[in-house]
SERO-4910 file (N, C-alpha, C, O; in steps of 0.05 Angstrom, whole numbers):
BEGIN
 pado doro    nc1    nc2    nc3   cac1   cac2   cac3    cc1    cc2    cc3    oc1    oc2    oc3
  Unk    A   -237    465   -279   -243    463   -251   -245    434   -242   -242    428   -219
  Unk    A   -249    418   -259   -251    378   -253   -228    374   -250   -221    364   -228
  Unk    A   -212    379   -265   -181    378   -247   -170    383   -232   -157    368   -218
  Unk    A   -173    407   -230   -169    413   -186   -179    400   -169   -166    390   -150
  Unk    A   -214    397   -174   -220    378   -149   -218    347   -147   -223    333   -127
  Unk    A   -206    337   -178   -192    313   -174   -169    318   -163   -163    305   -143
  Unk    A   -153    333   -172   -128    342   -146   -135    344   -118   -121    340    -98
  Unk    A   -154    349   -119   -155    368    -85   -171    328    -78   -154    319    -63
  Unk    A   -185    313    -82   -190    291    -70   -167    268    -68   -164    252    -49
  Unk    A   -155    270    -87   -134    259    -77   -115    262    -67   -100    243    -60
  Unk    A   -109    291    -61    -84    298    -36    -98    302     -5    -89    305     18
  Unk    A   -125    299    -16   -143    300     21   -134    272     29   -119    267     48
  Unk    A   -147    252     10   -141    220     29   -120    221     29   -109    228     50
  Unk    A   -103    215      6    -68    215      9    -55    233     25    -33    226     35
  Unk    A    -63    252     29    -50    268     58    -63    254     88    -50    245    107
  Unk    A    -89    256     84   -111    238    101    -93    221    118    -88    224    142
  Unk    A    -83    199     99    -68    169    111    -43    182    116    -35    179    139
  Unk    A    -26    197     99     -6    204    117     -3    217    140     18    213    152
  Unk    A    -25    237    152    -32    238    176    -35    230    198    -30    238    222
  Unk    A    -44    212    187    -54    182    210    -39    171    219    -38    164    242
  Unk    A    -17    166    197     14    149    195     35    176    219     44    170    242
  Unk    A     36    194    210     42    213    230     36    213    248     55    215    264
  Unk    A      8    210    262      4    223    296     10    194    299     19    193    322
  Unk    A     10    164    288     21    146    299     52    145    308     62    135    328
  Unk    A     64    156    290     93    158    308     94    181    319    115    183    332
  Unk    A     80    200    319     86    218    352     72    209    368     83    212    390
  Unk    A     44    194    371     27    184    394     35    164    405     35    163    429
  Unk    A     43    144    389     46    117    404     73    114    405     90    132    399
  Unk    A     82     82    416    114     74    414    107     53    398    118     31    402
  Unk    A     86     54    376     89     42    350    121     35    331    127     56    321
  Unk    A    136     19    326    151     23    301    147     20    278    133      2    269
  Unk    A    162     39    263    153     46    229    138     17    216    116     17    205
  Unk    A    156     -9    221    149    -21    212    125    -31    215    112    -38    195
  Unk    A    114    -35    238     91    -44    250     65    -10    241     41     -6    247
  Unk    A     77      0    231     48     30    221     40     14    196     17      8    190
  Unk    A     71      7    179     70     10    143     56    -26    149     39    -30    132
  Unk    A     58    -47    164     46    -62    173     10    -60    172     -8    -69    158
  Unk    A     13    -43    193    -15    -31    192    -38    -25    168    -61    -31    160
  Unk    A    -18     -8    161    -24     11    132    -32    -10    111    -44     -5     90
  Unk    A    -26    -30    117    -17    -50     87    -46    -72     89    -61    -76     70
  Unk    A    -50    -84    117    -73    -92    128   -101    -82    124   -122    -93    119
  Unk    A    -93    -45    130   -119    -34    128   -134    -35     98   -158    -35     93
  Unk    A   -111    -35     81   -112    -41     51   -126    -66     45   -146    -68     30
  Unk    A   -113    -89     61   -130   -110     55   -146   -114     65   -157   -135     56
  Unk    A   -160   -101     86   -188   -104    103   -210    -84     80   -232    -95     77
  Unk    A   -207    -66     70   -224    -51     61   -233    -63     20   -251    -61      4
  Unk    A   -208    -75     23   -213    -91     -1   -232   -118     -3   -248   -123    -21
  Unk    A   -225   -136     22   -239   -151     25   -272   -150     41   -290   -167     43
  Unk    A   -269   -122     50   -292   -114     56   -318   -111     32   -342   -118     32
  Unk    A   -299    -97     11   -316    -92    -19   -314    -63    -20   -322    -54    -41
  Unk    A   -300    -32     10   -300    -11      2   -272     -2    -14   -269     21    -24
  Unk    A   -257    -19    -15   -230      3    -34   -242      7    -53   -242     31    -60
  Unk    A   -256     -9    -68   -265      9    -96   -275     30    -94   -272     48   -111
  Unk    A   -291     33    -71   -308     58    -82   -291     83    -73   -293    104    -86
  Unk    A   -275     80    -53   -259     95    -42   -229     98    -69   -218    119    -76
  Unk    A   -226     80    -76   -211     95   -103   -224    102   -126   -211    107   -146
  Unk    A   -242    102   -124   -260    107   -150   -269    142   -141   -279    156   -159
  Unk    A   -264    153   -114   -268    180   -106   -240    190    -98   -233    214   -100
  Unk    A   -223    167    -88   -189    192    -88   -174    181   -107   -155    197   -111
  Unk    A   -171    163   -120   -161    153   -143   -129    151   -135   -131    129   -124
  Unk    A   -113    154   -135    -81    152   -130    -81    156   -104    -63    143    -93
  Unk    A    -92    168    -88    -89    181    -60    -90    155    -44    -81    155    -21
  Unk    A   -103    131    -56   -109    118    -34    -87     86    -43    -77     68    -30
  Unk    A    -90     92    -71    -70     67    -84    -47     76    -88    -37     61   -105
  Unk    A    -34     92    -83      3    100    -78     10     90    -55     28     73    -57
  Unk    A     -2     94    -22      9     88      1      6     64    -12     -3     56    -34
  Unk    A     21     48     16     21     21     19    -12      6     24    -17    -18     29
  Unk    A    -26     22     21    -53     15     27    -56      1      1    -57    -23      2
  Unk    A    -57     12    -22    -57     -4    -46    -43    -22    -51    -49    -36    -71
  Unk    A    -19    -28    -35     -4    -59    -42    -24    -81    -31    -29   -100    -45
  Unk    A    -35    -78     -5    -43    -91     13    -77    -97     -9    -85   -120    -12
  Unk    A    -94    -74    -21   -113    -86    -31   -104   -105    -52   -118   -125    -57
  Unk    A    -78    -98    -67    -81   -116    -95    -75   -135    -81    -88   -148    -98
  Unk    A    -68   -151    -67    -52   -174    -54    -87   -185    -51    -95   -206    -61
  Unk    A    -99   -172    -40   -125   -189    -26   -146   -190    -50   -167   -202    -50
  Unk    A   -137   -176    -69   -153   -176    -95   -148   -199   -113   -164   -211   -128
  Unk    A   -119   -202   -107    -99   -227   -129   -114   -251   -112   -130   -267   -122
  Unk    A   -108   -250    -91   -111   -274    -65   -143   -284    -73   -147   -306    -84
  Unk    A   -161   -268    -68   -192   -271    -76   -196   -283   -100   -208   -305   -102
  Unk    A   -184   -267   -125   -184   -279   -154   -179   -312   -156   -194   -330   -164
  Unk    A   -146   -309   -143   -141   -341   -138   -155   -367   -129   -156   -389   -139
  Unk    A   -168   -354   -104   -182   -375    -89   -209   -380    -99   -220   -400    -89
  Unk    A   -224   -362   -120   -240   -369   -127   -244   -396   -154   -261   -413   -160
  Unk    A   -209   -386   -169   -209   -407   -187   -188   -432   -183   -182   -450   -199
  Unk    A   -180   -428   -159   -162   -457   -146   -162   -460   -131   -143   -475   -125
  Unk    A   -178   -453   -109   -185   -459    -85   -158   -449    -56   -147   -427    -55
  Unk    A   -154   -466    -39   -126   -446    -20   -102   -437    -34    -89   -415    -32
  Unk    A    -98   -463    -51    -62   -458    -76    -67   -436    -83    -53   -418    -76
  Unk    A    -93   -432   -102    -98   -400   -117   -101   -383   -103    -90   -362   -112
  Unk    A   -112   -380    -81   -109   -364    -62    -79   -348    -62    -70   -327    -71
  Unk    A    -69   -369    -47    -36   -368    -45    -21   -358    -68     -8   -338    -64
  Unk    A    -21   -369    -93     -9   -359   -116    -22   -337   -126     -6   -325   -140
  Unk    A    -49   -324   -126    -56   -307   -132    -50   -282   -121    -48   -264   -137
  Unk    A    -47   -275    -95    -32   -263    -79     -5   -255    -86      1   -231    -88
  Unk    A     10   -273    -91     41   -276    -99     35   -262   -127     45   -240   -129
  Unk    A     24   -269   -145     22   -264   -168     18   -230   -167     31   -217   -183
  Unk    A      0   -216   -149    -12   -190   -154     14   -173   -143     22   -151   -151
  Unk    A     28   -195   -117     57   -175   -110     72   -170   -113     86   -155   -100
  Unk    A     77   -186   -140    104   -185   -151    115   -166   -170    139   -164   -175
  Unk    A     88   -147   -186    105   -114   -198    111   -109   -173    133   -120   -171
  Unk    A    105    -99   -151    114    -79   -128    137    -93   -116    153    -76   -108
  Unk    A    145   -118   -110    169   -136   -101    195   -129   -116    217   -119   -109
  Unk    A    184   -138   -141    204   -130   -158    216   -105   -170    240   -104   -177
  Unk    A    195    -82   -171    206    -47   -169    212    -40   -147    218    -16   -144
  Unk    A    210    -61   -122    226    -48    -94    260    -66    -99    281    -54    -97
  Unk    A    259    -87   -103    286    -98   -109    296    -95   -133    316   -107   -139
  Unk    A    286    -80   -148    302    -69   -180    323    -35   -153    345    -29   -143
  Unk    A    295    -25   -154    308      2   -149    312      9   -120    311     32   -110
  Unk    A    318    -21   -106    335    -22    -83    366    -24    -89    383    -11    -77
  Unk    A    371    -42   -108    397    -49   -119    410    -21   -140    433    -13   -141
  Unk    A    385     -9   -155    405     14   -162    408     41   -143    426     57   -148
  Unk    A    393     44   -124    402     65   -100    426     51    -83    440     64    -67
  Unk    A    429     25    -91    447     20    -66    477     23    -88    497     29    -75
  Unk    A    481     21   -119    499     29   -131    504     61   -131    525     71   -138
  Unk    A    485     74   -124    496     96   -124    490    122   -103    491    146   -107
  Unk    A    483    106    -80    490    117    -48    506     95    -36    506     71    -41
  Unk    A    521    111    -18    540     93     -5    520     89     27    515    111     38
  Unk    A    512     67     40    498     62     70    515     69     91    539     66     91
  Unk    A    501     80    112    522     88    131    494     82    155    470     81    150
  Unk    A    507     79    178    495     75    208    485     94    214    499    110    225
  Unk    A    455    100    210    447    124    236    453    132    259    449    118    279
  Unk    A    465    160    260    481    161    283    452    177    309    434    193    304
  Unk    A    461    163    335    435    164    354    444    192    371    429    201    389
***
């Protein structure tokens, strides 16, 4: 039964944020990019606030799969840094925390693009 309701907490927030992310593009004239923008911010506001932990420590993947979890490790790397090098570490610490996710979006941008061909959304 602990495994279901760790299932069931983490498809509540993780559905939760994709919800949110939803009635934003039917409510507003938001664009995608400016939500996953959003999304990525709210990540780093709640990290630097001090609540992502506790909030992944209760949905566990639900809340660190979206882009919400790119945005805390960045402000987590960023924090780490600046505490032991002051603005540079800041700066490089940041860079440092985003670069698995940089790099598995440009690994497996380059192999989707070998094996789909791109075409123009037609309007």
């Amino acid at each position: 039964m602990s495994v279901f309701l760790t299932y069931l907490k983490v498809f509540a927030v993780g559905g939760g944020l994709c919800a949110l992310g939803q009635l934003l593009i039917n409510k507003t004239e938001m664009s995608s990019a400016r939500i996953l923008v959003t999304f990525m911010l709210l990540g780093l506001v709640l990290e630097v606030a001090g609540v992502f932990d506790a909030i992944k420590e209760f949905a566990s993947s639900g809340v660190t799969v979206p882009i919400t979890g790119f945005g805390s490790a960045i402000a987590k790397g960023a924090l780490e840094g600046g505490r032991e090098g002051g603005l540079l570490g800041a700066v490089s610490g940041g860079l440092k925390a985003a670069a698995p996710g940089v790099s598995a979006v440009i690994l497996f941008g380059f192999l989707f693009a070998l094996v789909f061909r791109s075409r123009s959304k037609k309007i």
